[in-house]
C-alpha positions as CSV (number, residue, x, y, z in Angstrom):
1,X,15.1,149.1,69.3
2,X,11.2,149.1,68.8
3,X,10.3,146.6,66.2
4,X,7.1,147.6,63.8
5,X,4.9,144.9,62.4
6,X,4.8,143.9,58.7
7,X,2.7,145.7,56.4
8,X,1.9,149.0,59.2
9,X,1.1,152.1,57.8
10,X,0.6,155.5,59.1
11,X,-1.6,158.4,57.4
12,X,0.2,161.8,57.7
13,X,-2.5,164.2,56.0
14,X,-3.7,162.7,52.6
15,X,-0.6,160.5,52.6
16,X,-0.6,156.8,53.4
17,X,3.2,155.9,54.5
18,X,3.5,152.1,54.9
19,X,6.5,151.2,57.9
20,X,8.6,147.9,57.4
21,X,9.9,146.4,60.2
22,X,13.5,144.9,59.1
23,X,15.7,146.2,55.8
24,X,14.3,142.8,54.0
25,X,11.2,143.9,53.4
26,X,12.0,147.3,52.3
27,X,11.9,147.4,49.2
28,X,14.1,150.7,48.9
29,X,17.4,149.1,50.3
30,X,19.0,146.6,47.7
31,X,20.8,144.0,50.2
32,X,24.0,142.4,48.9
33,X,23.5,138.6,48.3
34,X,25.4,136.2,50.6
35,X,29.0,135.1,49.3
36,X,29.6,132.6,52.2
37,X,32.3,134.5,53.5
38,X,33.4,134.0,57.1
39,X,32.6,136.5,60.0
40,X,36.3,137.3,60.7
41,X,38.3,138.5,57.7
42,X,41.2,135.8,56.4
43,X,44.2,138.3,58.2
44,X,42.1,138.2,61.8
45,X,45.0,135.9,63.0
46,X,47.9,138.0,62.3
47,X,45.7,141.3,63.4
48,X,45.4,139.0,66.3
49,X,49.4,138.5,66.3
50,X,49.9,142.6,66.4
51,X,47.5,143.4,68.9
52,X,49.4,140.9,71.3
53,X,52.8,142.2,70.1
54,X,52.0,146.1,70.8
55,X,50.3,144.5,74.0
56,X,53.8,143.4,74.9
57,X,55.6,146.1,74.1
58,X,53.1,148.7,75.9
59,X,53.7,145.9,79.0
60,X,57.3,146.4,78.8
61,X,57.2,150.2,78.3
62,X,55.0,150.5,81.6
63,X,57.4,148.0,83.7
64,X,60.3,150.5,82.9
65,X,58.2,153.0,84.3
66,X,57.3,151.3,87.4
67,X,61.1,150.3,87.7
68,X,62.2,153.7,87.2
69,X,59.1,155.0,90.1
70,X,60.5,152.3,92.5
71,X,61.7,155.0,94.4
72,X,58.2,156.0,95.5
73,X,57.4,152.3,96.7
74,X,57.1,153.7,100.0
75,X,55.9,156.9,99.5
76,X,52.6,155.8,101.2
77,X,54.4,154.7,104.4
78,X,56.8,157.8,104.5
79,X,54.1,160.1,104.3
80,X,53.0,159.4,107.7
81,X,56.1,161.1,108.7
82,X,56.1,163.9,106.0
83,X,52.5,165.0,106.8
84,X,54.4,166.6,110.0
85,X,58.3,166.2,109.2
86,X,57.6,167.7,105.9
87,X,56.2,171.3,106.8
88,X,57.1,174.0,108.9
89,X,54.1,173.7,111.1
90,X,51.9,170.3,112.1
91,X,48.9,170.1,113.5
92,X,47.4,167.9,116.3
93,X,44.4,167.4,117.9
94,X,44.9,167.4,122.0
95,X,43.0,164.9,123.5
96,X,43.2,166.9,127.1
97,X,41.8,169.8,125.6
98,X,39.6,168.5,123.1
99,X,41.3,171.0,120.5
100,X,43.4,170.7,117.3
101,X,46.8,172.3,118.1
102,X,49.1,173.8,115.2
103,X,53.1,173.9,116.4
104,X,56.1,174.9,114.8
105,X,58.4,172.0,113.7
106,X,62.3,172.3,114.8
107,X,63.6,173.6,112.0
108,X,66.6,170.5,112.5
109,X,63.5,168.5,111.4
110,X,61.7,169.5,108.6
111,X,62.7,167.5,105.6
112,X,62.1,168.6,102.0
113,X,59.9,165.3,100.4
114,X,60.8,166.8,96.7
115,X,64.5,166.3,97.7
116,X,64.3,163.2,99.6
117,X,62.7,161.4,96.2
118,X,65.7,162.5,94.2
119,X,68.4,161.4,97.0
120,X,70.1,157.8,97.1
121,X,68.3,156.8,99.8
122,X,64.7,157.6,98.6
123,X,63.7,153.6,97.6
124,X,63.9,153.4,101.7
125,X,61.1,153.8,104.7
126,X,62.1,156.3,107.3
127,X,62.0,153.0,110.1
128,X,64.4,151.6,108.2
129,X,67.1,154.3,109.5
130,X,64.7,155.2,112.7
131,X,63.3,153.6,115.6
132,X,60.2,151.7,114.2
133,X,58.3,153.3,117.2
134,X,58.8,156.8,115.7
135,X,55.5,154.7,113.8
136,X,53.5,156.2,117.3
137,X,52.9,159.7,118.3
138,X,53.2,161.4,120.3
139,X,56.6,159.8,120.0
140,X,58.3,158.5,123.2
141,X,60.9,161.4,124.6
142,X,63.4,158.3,124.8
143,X,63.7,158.4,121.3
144,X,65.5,161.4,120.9
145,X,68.5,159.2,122.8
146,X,69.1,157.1,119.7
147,X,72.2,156.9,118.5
148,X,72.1,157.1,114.2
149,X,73.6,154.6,112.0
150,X,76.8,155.2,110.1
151,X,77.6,154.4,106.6
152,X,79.2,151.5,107.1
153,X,76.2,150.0,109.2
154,X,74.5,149.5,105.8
155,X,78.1,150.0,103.2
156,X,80.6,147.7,104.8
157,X,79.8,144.4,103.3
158,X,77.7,145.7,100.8
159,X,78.1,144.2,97.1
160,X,76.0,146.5,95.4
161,X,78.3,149.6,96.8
162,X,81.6,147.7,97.3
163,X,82.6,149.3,94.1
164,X,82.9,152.8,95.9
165,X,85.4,151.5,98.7
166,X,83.2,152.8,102.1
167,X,86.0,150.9,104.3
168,X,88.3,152.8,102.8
169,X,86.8,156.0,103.1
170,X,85.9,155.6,106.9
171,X,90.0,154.6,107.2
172,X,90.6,158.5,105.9
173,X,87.4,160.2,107.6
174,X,89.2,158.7,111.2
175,X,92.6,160.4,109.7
176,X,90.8,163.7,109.1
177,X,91.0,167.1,111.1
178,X,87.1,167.1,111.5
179,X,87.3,163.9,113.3
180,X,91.1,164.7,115.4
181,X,89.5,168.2,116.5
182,X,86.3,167.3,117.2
183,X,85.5,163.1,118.0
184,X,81.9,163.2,118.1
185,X,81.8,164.3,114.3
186,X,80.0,161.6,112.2
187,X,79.5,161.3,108.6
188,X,75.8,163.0,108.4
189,X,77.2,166.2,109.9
190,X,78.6,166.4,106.3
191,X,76.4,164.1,104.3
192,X,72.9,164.6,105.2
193,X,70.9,161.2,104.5
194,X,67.6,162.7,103.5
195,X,69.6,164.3,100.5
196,X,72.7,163.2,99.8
197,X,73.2,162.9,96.4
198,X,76.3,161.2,94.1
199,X,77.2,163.7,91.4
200,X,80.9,163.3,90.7
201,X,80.9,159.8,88.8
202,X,77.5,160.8,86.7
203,X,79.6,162.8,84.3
204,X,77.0,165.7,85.0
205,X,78.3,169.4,83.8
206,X,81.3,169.6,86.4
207,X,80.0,173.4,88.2
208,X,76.9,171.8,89.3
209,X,79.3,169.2,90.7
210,X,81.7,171.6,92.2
211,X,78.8,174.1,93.4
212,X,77.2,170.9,95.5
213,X,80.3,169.4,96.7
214,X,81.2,173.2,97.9
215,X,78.1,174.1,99.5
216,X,78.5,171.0,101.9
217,X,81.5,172.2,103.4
218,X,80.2,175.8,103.0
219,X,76.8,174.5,105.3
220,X,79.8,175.0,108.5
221,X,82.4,177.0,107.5
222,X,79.9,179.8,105.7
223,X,77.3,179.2,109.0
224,X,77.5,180.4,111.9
225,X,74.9,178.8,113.5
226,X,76.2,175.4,112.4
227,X,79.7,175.5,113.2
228,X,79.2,176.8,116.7
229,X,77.2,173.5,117.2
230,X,80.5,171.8,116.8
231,X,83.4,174.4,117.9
232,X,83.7,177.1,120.6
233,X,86.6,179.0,118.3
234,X,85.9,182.0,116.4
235,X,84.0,181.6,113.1
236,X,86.3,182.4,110.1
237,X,85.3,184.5,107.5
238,X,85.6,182.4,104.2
239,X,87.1,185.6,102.1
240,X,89.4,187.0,104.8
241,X,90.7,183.8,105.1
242,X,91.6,182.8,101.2
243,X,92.9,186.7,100.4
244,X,96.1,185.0,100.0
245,X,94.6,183.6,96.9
246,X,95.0,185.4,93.7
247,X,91.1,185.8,91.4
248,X,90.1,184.3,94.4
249,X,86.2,183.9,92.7
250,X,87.3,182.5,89.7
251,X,88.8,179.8,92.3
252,X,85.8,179.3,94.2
253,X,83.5,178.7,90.6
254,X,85.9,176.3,89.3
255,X,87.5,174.1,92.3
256,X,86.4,172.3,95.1
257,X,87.3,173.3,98.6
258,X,88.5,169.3,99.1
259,X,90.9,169.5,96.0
260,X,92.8,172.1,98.5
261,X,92.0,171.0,101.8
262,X,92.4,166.8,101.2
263,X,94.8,164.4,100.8
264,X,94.9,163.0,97.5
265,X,93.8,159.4,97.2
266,X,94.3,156.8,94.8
267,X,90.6,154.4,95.5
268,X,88.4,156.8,96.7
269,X,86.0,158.7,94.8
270,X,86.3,161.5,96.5
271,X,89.2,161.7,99.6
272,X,87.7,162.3,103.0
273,X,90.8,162.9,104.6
274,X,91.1,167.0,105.2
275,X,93.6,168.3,106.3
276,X,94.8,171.3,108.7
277,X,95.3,174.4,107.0
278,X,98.7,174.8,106.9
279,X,98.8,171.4,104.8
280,X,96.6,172.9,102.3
281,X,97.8,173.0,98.6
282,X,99.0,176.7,98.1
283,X,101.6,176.4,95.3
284,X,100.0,177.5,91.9
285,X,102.5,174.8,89.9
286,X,100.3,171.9,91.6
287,X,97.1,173.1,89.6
288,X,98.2,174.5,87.0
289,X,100.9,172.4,85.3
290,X,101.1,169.5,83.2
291,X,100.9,166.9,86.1
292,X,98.1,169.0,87.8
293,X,96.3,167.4,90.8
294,X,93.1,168.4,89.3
295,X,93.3,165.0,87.4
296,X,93.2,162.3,90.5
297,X,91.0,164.4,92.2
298,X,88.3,167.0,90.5
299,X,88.9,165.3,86.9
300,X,89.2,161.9,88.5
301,X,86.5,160.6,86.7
302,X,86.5,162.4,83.6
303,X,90.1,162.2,82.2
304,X,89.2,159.6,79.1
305,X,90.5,161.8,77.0
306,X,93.4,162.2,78.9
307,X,94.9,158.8,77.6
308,X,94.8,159.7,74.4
309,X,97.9,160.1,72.5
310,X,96.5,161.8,69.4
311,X,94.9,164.2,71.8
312,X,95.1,167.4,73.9
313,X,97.2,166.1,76.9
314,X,94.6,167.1,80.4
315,X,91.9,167.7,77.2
316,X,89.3,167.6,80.3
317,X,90.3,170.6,81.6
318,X,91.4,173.0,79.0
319,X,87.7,174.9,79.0
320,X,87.6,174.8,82.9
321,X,91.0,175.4,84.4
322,X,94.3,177.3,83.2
323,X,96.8,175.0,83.1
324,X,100.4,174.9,81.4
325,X,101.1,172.9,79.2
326,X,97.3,171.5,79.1
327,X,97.4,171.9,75.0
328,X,100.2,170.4,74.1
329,X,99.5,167.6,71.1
330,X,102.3,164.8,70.8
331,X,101.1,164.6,66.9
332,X,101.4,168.6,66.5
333,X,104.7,168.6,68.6
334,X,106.2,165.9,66.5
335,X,104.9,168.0,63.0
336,X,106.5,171.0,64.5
337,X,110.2,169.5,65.0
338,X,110.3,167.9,61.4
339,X,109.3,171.2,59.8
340,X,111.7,173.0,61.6
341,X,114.3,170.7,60.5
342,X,113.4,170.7,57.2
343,X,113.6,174.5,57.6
344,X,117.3,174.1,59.0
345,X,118.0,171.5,56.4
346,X,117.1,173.9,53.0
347,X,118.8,177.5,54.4
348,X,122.2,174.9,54.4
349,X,121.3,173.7,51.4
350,X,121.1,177.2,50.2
351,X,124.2,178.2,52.2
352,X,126.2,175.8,50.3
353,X,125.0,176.6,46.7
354,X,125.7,180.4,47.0
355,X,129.1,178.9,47.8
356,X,129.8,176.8,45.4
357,X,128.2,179.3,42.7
358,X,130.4,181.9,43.6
């Protein structure tokens, strides 16, 4: 700030101004006189106090958000496999030819990075599943030898998973069709790893579970392409084959093709032993009837209100599914008999007064 000099003056005109230097000697600003009071207010410790606590819980608010963005821990490393893995086209320069080269990715290859960050493997590198020399490109040809892992490679004496019984579910996917038909079937020609996603126990609407547990088996049996990569038979036409099936669309938007074609299991979230077609569930009564299968398999985890004995016996499934018997109520049933007694009970009563008034 430039300072003026006591007592300057400037002449603007016939006008002599005079300049003070500081608000002292101004004579037009009346200064308050000094009370003595401290520089800090008397509250400045607990302002102090509140600033630290919202400084806590603005620290905690972002630590849930860096928790919750783990998954993207190792986006940095993974992206040095997207740039390429992630496109339908990559580009490279050619040292030989001194160019940059643009080819066209194997369409087996390219995986979605919008997908793989909402999968259940997204916290992960891709050399944690793959060679770590996938890290060099070109990469070696030998690679293309390596055999995958399987789920129990990482599941079998897991803690953290234990919970959702992988042992057990390998002991039915050796028992399956898939595996008696065809041996070199593994669990990622169903279950791809760079999206595989849980739905069933998440209590998510249950037709966005049903439309992404179908479209798995659907990838093969709807695909031509991708079953003839495993079998030499004749592709089946998914409608022709169902036109024994009565509303055979109101089937398909409201069961799984597993509740059908596997064999129900009691510690498994979802059975992975399928069966041969002519062991497929065909008999209307075992959906729709009071002990329906639809409630240890597609309702498995949803059927809370199911032990309730004030309430709608297979409540879960009274909006989704047709199925006798599903609204009964034992309170309602009860009400029902004792009114119909009492109804029995008063036209003998009347009976027997018309007698006796007679």
């Amino acid at each position: 700030m430039l300072k003026l000099k006591r007592k300057e003056t400037i002449q603007t005109g016939n006008t002599v101004v005079k300049l003070f230097n500081n608000e002292e000697n101004n004579p037009f600003i009346k200064l308050p006189k000094p009370t003595g009071r401290k520089l800090f207010p008397q509250n400045t410790f607990f302002c102090i106090l509140v600033f630290l606590g919202l400084m806590v819980v603005f620290h905690s608010a972002f630590a849930q958000d860096t928790l919750k963005d783990n998954k993207y821990k190792n986006a940095a490393l993974n992206h040095k496999c997207f740039k390429c893995h992630g496109h339908k086209f990559y580009t490279y320069y050619n040292d030989w030819t001194d160019k940059n080269v643009i080819k066209r990715m194997n369409p087996y290859y390219v995986i979605d990075s919008v997908t793989f960050y909402i999968n259940n493997h997204c916290k992960f590198k891709c050399i944690d599943c793959h060679d770590a020399d996938y890290a060099k490109f070109p990469h070696d040809g030998e690679l293309q030898m390596e055999e995958m892992s399987t789920c129990l490679d990482c599941h079998e004496d897991d803690d953290v998973t234990a919970k959702y019984h992988f042992k057990e579910i390998y002991k039915e996917f050796k028992r399956s069709v898939h595996v008696k038909k065809f041996p070199n079937f593994t669990c990622w020609m169903c279950h791809d790893p760079h999206k595989y996603r849980l739905t069933v126990m998440k209590n998510e609407n249950i037709h966005k579970v049903i439309i992404y547990d179908n479209n798995i088996c659907l990838s093969c049996h709807s695909n031509i392409v991708n079953y003839k990569v495993l079998s030499d038979s004749a592709h089946k036409n998914i409608t022709a084959a169902h036109d024994w099936l009565p509303n055979q669309k109101l089937h398909f938007q409201n069961v799984r093709c597993i509740d059908c074609h596997a064999k129900e299991e009691n510690d498994s979230i979802v059975s992975h032993d399928i069966l041969p077609t002519d062991e497929s569930v065909k008999k209307c009564v075992e959906c729709h009837s009071k002990n329906t299968i639809l409630l240890t398999t597609l309702y498995k985890f949803q059927a809370k209100e199911l032990r309730n004995k004030n309430g709608f016996l297979n409540a879960t499934i009274l909006n989704n599914s047709y199925v006798i018997s599903a609204n009964r109520n034992s309170s309602l049933d009860t009400a029902s008999l004792v009114i119909f007694g009492l109804v029995i009970a008063l036209l003998i009563i009347h009976g027997i007064i018309r007698i006796i008034l007679k």
